[in-house]
PAZAPA-4460 file (N, C-alpha, C; in steps of 0.05 Angstrom, whole numbers, plus 32768, in hexadecimal, padded with zeros to 4 digits):
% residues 89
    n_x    n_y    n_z   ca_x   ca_y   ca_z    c_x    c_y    c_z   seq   type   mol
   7FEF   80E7   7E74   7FF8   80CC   7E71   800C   80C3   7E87     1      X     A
   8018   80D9   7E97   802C   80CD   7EA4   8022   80C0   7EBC     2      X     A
   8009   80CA   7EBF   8002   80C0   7ED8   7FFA   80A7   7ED4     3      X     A
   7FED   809E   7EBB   7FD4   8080   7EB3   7FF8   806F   7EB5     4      X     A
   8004   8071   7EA8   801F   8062   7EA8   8030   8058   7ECA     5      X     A
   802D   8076   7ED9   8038   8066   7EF2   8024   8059   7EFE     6      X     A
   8003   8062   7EFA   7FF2   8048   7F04   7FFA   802D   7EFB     7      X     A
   8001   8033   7EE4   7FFF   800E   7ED6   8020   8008   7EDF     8      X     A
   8032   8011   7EDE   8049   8007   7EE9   804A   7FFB   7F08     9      X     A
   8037   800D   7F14   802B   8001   7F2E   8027   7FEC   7F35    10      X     A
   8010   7FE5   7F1C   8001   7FD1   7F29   8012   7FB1   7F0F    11      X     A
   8023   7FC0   7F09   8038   7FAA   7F00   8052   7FA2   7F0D    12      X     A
   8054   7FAC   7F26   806C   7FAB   7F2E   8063   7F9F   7F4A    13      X     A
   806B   7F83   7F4C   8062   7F6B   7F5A   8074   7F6E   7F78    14      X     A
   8070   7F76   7F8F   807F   7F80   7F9D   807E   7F5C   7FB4    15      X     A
   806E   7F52   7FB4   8067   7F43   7FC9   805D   7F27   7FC3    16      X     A
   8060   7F12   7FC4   8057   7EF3   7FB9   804C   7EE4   7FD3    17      X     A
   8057   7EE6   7FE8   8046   7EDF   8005   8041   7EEE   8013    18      X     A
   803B   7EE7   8031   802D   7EFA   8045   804F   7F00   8051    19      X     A
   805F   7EEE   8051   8080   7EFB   805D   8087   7F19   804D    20      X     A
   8077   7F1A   803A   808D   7F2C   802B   8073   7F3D   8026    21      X     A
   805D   7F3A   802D   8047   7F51   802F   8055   7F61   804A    22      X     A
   8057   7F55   805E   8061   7F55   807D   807D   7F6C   8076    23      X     A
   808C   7F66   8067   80A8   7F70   806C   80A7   7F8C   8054    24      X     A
   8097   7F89   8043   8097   7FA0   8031   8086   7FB0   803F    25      X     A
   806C   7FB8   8051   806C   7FC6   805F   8078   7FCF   8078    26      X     A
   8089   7FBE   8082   8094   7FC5   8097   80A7   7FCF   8092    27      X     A
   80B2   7FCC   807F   80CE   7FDC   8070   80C1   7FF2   8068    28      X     A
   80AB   7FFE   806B   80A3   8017   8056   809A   8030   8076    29      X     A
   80A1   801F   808C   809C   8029   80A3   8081   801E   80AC    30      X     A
   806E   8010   80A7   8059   8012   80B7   8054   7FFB   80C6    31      X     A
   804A   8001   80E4   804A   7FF2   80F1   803B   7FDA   80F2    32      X     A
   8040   7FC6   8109   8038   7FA8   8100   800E   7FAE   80FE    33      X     A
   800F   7FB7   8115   7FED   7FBF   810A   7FE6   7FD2   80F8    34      X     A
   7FEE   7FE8   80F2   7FE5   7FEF   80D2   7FEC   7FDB   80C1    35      X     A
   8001   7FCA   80BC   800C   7FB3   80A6   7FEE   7FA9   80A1    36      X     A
   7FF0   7F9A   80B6   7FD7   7F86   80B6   7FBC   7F8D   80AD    37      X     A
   7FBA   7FAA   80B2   7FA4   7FB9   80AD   7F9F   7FBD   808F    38      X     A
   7FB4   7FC5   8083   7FBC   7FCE   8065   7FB3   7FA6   8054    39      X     A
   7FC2   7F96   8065   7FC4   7F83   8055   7FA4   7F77   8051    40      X     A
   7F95   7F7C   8069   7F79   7F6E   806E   7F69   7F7A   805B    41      X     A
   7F66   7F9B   805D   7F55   7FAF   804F   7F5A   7FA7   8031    42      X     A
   7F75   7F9F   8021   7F76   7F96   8004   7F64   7F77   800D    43      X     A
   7F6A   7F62   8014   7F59   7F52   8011   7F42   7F4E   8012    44      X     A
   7F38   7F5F   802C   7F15   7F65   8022   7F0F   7F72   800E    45      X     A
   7F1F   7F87   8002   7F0F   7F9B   7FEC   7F1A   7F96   7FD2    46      X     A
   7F30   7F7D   7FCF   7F2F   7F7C   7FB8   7F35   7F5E   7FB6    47      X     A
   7F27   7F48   7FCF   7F2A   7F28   7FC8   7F44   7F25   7FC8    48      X     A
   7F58   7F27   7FC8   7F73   7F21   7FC5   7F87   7F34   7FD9    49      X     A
   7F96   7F28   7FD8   7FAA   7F2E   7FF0   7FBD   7F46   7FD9    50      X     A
   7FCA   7F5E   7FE7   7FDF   7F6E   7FD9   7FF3   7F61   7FD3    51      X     A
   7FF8   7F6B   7FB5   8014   7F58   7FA0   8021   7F7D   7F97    52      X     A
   8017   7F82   7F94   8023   7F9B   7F84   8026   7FB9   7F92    53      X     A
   8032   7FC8   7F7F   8036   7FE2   7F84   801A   7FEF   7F94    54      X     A
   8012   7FE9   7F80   7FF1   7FF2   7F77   7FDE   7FF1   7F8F    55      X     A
   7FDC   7FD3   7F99   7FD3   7FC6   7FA7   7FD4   7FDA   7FC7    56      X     A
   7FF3   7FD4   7FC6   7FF4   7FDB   7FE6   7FF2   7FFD   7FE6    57      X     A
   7FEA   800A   7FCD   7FEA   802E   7FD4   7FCC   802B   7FD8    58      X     A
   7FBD   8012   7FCB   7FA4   8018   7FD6   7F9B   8012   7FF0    59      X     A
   7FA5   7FFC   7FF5   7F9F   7FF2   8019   7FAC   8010   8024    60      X     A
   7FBE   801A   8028   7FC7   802F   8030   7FB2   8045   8033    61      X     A
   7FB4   8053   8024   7FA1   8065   8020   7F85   8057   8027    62      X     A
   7F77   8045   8020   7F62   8045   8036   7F5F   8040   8051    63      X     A
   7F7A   8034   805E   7F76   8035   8079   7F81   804E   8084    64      X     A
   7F8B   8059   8079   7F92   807B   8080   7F72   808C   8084    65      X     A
   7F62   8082   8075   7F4D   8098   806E   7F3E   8090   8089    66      X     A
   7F41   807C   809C   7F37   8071   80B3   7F47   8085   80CE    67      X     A
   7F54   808E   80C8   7F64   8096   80D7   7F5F   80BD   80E3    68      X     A
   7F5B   80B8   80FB   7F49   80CC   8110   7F58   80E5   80FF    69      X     A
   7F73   80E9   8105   7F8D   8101   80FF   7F94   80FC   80EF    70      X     A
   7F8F   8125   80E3   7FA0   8121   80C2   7FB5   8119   80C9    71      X     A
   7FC6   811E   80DC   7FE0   811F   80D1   7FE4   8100   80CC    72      X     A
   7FE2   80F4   80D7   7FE4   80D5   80D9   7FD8   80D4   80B9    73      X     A
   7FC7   80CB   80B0   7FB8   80CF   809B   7FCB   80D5   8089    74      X     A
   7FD8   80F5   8087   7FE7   80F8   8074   8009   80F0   8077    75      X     A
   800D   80E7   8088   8029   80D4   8090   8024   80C4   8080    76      X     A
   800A   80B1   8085   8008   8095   807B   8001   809C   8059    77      X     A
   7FF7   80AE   8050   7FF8   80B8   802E   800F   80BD   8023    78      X     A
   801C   80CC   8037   803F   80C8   802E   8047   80B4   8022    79      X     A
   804A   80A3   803A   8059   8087   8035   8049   8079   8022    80      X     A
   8033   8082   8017   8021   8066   7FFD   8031   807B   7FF0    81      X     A
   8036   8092   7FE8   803B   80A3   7FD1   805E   80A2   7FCC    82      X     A
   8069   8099   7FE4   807D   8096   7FD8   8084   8079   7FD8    83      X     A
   807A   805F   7FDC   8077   8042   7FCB   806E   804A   7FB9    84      X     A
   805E   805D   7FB0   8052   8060   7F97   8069   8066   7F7E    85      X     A
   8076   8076   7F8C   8092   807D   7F74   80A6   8067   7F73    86      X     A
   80A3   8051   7F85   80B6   803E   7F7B   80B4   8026   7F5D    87      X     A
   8099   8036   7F5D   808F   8025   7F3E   809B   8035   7F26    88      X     A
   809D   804D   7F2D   80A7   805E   7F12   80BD   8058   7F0F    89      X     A
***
């Protein structure tokens, strides 16, 4: 159960209301202006709507990571969704 709970606290914890503050909550989480953009585009095609949540942006994350040639890069960029991910708990 602990895990179904920090999903749902995730995807309840509203991190972002425009594209300024889509912009500044990844850039504050380290990633750069073209991954941002990247992360922000990949939620709007794959889920119609632009990232609002926890939730949201570990998924843009992690799928533009899985694009990505080098693990290490890859698992840098899993890092950083995994630990936005704990700011929901």
């Amino acid at each position: 159960m602990p895990f179904v709970n920090g999903i749902k606290a995730a995807r309840e914890r509203i991190v972002a209301r425009d594209d300024d503050d889509r912009q500044t909550f990844l850039r504050k989480s380290g990633f750069s202006k073209t991954d941002t953009t990247k992360i922000i585009d990949t939620v709007l095609n794959e889920e119609g709507r632009p990232p609002a949540s926890i939730f949201d942006f570990v998924q843009g994350i992690t799928r533009v990571a899985r694009d990505k040639p080098h693990q290490d890069v890859r698992l840098d960029m899993e890092g950083r969704a995994k630990q936005i991910l704990d700011l929901a708990v």
